[in-house]
C-alpha positions, 0 to 999 in steps of 0.5 A: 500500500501506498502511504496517501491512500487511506480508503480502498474500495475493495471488490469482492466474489459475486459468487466463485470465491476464486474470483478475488484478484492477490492485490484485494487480499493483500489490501484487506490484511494490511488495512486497519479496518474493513467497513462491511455491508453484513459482517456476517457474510462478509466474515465468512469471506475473511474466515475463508481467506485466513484474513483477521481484520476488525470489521464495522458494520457499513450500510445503507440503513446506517451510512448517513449516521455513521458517515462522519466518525468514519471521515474523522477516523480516516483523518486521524490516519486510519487506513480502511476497505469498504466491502460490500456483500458482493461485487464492487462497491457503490455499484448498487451497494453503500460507497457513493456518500462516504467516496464523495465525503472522502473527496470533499476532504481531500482524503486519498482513496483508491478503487481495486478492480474486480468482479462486478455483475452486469459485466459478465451478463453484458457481454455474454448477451451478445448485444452490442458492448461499445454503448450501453446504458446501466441502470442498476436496479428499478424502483419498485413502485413510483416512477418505475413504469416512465423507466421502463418506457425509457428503456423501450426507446434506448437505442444503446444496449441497457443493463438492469439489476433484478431481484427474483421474485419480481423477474416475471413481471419486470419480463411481462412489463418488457413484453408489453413495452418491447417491440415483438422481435427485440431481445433480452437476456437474463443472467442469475447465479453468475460464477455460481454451479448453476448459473444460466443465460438465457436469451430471447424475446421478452415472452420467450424468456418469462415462459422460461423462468415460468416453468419455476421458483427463480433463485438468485441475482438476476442481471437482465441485458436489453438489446437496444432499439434499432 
């Protein structure tokens, strides 16, 4: 580690714990605390990697109250990761307030690539790459049909975060927006043993996630509007 650097922003396995780079590990054991979304999970990647770090709880439910003991602890020359559960932080996990404080302070960080969902999903749809839209996930409720209609007219690939139980109405909503011969394709459990792709119309990929109960993250690619 380098000297200035005070907060790393560290990505952790969406699934496969092979899928953690030497340089992560290393920063997690020479950190003096880890901020974790759920200790719990995050404690039995530590357990897993023989790593012994304190760990403090950092979520979106408490982030905003816990954001200045944090900022002042970095100031006093504490070095720190931020884990989420999965993935990279920030992207659709806690990390943007506390990167935007640390800035306003002119407190150094530094962001460790690493695994992150939607690119994976993105380039096994084999819609077009060079362009795309992120989305992360939709709102459940208020202003989630205007989303959906955007995303209808996007000309460039979209890529949106979904939960399983709400899957088969995202699709039925798409089905109902998208032009009959547009595709989308859908990712769940990915680096996990069963994982799957599958890619079609709308309709074609609700009937197929119909047959049964649908488990895991789900990552749905939408091929843009021609």
């Amino acid at each position: 580690m380098t000297d200035q650097t005070a907060l790393y922003l560290v990505p952790t396995p969406i699934g496969n714990l092979e899928d953690i780079t030497l340089r992560a590990i290393r920063v997690l054991k020479e950190v003096d605390l880890i901020l974790a979304e759920d200790t719990r999970t995050s404690g039995k990647l530590l357990n897993h990697l023989e790593i012994r770090k304190p760990l403090k709880s950092y979520h979106i439910h408490n982030e905003h109250k816990s954001l200045q003991a944090i900022i002042d602890q970095l100031q006093e020359g504490k070095t720190m990761a931020l884990i989420s559960d999965a993935g990279t932080p920030a992207i659709s996990d806690p990390g943007f307030l506390l990167v935007r404080e640390c800035l306003k302070n002119e407190i150094a960080i530094e962001c460790l690539p690493g695994a992150t969902a939607f690119v994976p999903a993105l380039v096994k749809s084999g819609f077009a790459t060079d362009r795309f839209v992120f989305e992360g996930f939709l709102p459940h409720k208020k202003g989630r049909q205007t989303r959906l209609q955007l995303i209808a007219e996007e000309s460039k690939t979209t890529v949106i975060y979904e939960s399983p139980h709400r899957l088969l109405k995202t699709l039925e909503q798409l089905e109902n927006l998208l032009d009959e011969e547009r595709k989308v394709s859908v990712s769940r459990e990915l680096t996990k043993v069963y994982e799957e792709t599958v890619t079609g119309t709308a309709a074609e990929v609700k009937a197929y996630f119909n047959k049964g109960n649908v488990k895991g993250e789900i990552v749905i690619v939408i091929d843009g509007k021609p």
